[in-house]
N, C-alpha and C positions, 0 to 999 in steps of 0.2 A: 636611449630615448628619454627627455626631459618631461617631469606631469608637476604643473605649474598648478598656483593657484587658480588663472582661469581657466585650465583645463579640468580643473575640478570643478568648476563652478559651471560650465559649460554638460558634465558629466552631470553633476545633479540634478542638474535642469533638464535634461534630456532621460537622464533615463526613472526619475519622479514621475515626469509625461508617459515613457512607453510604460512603467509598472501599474499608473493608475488606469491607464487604457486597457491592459492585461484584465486586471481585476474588474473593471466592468463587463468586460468580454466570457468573463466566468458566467456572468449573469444569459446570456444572450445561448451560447451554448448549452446552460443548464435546460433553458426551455427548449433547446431543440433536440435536446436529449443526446449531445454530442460530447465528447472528450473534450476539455476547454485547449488540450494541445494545438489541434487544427488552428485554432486561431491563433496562437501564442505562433505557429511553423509559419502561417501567413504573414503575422506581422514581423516578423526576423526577415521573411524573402524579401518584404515593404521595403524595411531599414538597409537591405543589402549591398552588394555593389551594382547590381542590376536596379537599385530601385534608388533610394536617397545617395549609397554611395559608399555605406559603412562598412567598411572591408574587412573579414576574418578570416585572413589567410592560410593561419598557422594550425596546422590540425592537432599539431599538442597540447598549444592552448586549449582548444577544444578538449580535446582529450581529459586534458587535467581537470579543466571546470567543469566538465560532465560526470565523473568517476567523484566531486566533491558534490554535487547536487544530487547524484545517484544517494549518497550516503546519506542525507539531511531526511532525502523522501524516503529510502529504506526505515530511518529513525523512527519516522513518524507513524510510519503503515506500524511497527510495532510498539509504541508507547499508544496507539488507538485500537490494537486489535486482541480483543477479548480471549484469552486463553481458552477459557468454560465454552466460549462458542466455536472454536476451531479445533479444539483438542479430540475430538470423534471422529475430524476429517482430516487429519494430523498425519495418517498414514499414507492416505492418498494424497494429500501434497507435497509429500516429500516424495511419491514415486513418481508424482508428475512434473515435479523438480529432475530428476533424476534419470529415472529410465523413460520419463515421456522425451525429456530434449533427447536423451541419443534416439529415439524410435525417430522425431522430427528431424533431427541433425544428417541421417542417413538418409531418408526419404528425400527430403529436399534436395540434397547434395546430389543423390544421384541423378534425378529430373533435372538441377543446374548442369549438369554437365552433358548427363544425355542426349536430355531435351531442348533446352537451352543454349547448347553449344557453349559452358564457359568452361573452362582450363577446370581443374580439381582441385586447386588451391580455393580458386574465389569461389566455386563451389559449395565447398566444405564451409568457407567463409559465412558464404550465402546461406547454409540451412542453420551454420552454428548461431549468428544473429539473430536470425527467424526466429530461432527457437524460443526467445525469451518470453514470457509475458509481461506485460510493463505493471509496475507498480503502482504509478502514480494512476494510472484510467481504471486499475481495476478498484484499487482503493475509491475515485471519485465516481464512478460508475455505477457498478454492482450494489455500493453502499445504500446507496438513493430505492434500489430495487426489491419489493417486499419478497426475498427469497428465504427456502428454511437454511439454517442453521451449518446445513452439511453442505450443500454449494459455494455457500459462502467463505464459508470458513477451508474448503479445498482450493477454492481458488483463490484467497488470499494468502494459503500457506505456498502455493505454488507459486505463486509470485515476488513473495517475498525472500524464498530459498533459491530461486533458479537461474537469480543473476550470476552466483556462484561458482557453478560447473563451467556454464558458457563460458566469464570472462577468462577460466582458463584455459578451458579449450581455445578461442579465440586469440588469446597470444601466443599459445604454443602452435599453430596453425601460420600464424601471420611472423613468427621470428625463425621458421622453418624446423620448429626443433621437435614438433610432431612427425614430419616426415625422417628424423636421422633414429629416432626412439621405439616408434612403433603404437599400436595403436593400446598393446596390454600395459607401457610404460606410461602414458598417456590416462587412461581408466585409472589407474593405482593412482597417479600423481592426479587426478582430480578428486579420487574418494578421498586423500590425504588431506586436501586442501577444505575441501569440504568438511570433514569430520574435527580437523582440528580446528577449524572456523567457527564452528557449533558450541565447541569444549569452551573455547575462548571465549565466546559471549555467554557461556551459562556460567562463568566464573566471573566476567567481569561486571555481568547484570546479579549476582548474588550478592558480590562481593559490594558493590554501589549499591543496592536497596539498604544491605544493614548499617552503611555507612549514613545514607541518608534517613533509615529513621532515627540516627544517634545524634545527627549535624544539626545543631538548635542554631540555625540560619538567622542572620539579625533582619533579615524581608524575605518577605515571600515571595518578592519577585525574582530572588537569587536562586528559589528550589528546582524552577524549570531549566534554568540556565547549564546549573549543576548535572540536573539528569542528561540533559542532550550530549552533556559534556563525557559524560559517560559511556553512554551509546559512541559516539565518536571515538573515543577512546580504547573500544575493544575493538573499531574498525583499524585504528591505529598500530594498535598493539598485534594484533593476527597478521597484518601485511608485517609487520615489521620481522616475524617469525616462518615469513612463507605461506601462511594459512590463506583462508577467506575471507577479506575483511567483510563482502557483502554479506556472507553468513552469520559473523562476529557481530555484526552490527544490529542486525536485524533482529540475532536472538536474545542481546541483550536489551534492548528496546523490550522486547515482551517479557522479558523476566522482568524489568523496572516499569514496566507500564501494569502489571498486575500483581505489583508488589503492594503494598499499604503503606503506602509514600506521605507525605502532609502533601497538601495540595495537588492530589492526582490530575483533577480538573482542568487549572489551572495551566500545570504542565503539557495536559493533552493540547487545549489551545495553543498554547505557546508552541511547542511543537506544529500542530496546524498553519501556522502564521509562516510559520519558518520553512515550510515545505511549500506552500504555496510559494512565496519567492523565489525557492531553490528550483520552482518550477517552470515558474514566469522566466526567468535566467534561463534556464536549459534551452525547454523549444522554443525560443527567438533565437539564441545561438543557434541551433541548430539549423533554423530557417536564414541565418545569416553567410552559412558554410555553402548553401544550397547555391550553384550558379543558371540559372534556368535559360541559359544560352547552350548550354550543354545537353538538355535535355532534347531527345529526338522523338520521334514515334517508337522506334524501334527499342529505346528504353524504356517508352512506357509499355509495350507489349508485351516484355521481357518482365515487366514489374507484375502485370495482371496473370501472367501467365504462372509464376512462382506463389501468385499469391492464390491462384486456384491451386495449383497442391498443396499449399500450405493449411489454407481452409478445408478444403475438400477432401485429401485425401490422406498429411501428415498429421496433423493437429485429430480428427475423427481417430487413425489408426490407434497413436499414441494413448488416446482417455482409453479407446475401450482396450486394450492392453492391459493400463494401472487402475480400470474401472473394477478388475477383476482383483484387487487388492480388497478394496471397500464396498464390491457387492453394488454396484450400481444401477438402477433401471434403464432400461433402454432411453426413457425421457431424459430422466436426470446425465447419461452420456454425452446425449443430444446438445442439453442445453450448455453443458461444458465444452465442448469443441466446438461452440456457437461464441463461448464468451470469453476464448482464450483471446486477449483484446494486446495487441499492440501496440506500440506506444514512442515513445523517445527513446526507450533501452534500446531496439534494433539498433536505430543510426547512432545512438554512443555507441556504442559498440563498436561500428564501424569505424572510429575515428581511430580506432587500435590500429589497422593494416593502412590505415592514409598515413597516419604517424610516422608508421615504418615502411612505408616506399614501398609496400608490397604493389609489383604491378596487377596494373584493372581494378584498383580500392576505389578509384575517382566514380568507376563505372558503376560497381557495386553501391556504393555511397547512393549515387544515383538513382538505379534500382530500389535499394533500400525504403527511400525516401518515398517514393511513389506508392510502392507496397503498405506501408502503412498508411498515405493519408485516405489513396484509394477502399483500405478495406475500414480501414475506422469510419468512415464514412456510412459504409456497408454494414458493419457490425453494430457497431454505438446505435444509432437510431432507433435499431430493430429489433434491440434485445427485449426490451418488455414485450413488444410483441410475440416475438419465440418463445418467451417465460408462460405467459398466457395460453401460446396455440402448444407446447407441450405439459400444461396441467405445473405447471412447477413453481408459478408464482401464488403467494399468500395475497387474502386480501390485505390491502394497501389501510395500516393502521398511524396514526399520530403516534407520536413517541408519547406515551401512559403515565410513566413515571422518570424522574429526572434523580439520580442521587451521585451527593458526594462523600467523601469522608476524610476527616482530618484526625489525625491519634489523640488520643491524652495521654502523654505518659504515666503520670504519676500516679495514676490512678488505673491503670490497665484494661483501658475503658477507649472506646472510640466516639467520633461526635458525629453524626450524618446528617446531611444534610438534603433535605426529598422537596423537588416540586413535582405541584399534583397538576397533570398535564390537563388539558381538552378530553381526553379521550379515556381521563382515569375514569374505575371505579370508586373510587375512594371516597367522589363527591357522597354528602350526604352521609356519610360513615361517622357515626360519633368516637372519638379517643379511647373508649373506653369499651369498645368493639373491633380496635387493631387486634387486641391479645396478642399484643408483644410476648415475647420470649421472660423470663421471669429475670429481674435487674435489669430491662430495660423500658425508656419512659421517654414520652415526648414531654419536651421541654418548655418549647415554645413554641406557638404560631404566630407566621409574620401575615398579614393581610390587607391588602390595601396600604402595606406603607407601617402599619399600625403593629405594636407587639401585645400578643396576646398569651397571657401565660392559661393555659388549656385545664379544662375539668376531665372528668371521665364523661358529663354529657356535650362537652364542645364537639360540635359539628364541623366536619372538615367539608372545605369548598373548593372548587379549581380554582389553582392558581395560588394559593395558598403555598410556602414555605414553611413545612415543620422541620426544627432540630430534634433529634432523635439520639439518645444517651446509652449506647449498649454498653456492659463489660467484652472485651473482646473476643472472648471464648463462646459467645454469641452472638457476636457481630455476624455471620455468615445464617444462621437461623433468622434473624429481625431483618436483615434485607430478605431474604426470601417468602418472608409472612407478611413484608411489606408491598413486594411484588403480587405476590398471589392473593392480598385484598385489592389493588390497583388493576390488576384486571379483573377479578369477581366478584368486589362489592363484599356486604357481610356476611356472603353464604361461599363465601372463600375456603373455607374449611370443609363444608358437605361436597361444594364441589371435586374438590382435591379427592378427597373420602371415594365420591360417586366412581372417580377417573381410575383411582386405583385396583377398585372392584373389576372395573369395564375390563 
């Protein structure tokens, strides 16, 4: 097949239109408190062969550019997700990576077959898919949502680890070689994959932090490029070895996203930018595989009916199972098997056994598809409600403080860089009342545009930019005495004092 110059020009022009329509659609979902998927899966059905006409036949295709956009949003969820904040729920997402999908994997499979009357392959298909949680809705979701720390941070560790397991169950399922091996050949050959998946990215996210703070880059715009390239790179290198590249990727992202990189910021954006796209691309593809001439009643009954065990009876069993890992309250249970959210992972996924000819993939695909928009529907909208009617959501705060940090080498010293949010303390606090850590100093304030080189009685205001000059061996004490007068003003210190006593 021939791709001419006006077929490129025809290409940019059309798909400049669907991307900039995507990204206003963010907008529109955001206030409805929706996954921006749903619209991204509606406007693919638009573009389709049932609608304009744009036909995406080939399920590999799919396949390939789904398992490349999986990787880009895996990237991102970890060059954006906080160690310090997910590392306490670090156990329980990894068992809800793990032993939660087989609790859902068996669960559902056996209600697909039971209940549902479908063969055990598509089955087994059927709950392995389910089982995921998607990346992209939890990350855009949840994130927005004032939840603590331990929620958060489980179910972004679950989400981010659990495409892993599935994608290989899911082939070894759909290329029949689960059914010749067995089910403890199967368990061994995913903990392998998983475990050297992990190895791989915490060697190839070490190995790239030190590289990058040695790489004196001639633009800064080249540092983010670098990093992504990295993350990609251990997703790279692990498939290439047999391992998990979803694993590899994901964990190296969070070893280079809370490493002390030059333009941490920077990269998170950029990163951002690029998953967004890799997302806008997915669910329209995905909405474009959809053929809704195919779709009957008795598949969408089929879809609601999996997706009540899947809610109601797999997804509940599994948390409180791994909830017994992390000590969970009944609320906090609650609101996790409320918020395991669904996403574009299910139906990529499914394009694995469409790929390969496995009979009844067209069905399932089908099913599939219904099942998430049906419960995202269901779930997305509701969830600050649920956060609320079980006691688990915090009040709803502006982000207080904003900081960055860029190295100095030569001097062993870092540069940070803080805006004082709406909602800081900070306002009204004189410089000279931070009580920085000792060798550290604000440098400058920037205000209105203006540079202001700071006394000990200059008065900081919102919205203000101060640089901030630590040695590095105190770089982690001056962020946290910066933090803790940004939420408590100049009795930051009694308060701390008061809390410790309490």
């Amino acid at each position: 097949m021939r791709f001419d110059a006006h077929q490129l020009d025809v290409f940019l022009l059309v798909g400049s239109a669907v991307t900039l329509v995507a990204v206003l659609a963010v907008r529109v979902s955001h206030r409805a408190g929706l996954p921006s998927l749903l619209a991204y899966l509606l406007l693919g059905v638009l573009l389709g062969a049932s609608g304009l006409g744009v036909d995406l036949a080939d399920p590999e295709i799919a396949h390939a550019l789904g398992f490349g956009a999986l990787v880009l949003i895996l990237a991102e969820g970890g060059l954006t997700t906080s160690w310090r904040a997910i590392r306490p729920s670090m156990g329980l997402g990894v068992a809800l990576a793990t032993v939660g999908v087989a609790i859902s994997v068996g669960i559902v499979a056996f209600a697909g077959h039971h209940l549902l009357g479908l063969p055990w392959q598509v089955a087994v298909l059927l709950g392995a898919v389910t089982s995921a949680t998607d990346a992209a809705a939890v990350f855009s979701v949840l994130r927005a949502l004032p939840l603590p720390g331990r929620l958060t941070g489980a179910l972004e560790a679950e989400s981010g680890l659990n495409d892993a397991p599935v994608v290989v169950l899911v082939v070894l399922v759909s290329s029949g070689a689960a059914q010749e091996h067995g089910v403890l050949a199967v368990v061994a050959l995913v903990v392998f994959e998983l475990v050297a998946g992990v190895l791989i990215g915490l060697g190839v996210g070490a190995a790239g932090a030190w590289l990058m703070r040695r790489a004196a880059l001639p633009s800064s715009g080249l540092y983010p490029i670098a990093v992504l390239c990295l993350a990609v790179l251990a997703y790279g290198v692990a498939v290439e070895v047999h391992a998990s590249g979803f694993a590899a990727v994901y964990v190296a992202a969070l070893v280079l996203g809370n490493a002390e990189l030059p333009h941490r910021q920077a990269t998170r954006s950029f990163s951002e930018g690029v998953a967004w796209i890799a997302q806008i691309g997915l669910f329209v593809m995905l909405g474009l595989l959809l053929d809704p001439s195919r779709l009957t009643w008795h598949t969408v009954w089929l879809a609601v009916l999996a997706g009540l065990v899947l809610t109601f009876v797999a997804r509940p069993v599994s948390v409180f199972v791994c909830g017994l890992v992390g000590r969970m309250s009944w609320r906090e249970s609650a609101f996790l098997s409320w918020a395991g959210l669904r996403g574009a992972v299910p139906i990529v996924f499914t394009t694995i056994p469409l790929a390969d000819g496995v009979p009844g993939s067209e069905r399932l695909f089908d099913i599939v598809f219904v099942l998430v928009v049906v419960y995202t529907l269901l779930t997305g909208p509701t969830l600050p409600f649920v956060a609320r009617l079980l006691g688990v959501a915090r009040p709803s705060q502006a982000r207080e403080l904003e900081l960055e940090a860029a190295p100095l080498e030569r001097i062993a010293a870092d540069l940070l860089q803080i805006t004082i949010g709406p909602q800081s303390q900070m306002h009204g606090v004189e410089v000279g009342e931070l009580r920085l850590p000792r060798g550290a100093s604000v440098s400058i304030v920037i205000r209105d545009g203006e540079t202001l080189v700071p006394e000990r009685r200059t008065v900081l205001r919102h919205g203000d930019d101060l640089l901030v000059v630590t040695p590095r061996r105190q770089r982690e004490a001056t962020e946290h005495r910066l933090r803790q007068v940004s939420r408590n003003g100049r009795l930051a210190q009694w308060f701390e004092a008061t809390r410790r006593r309490d």
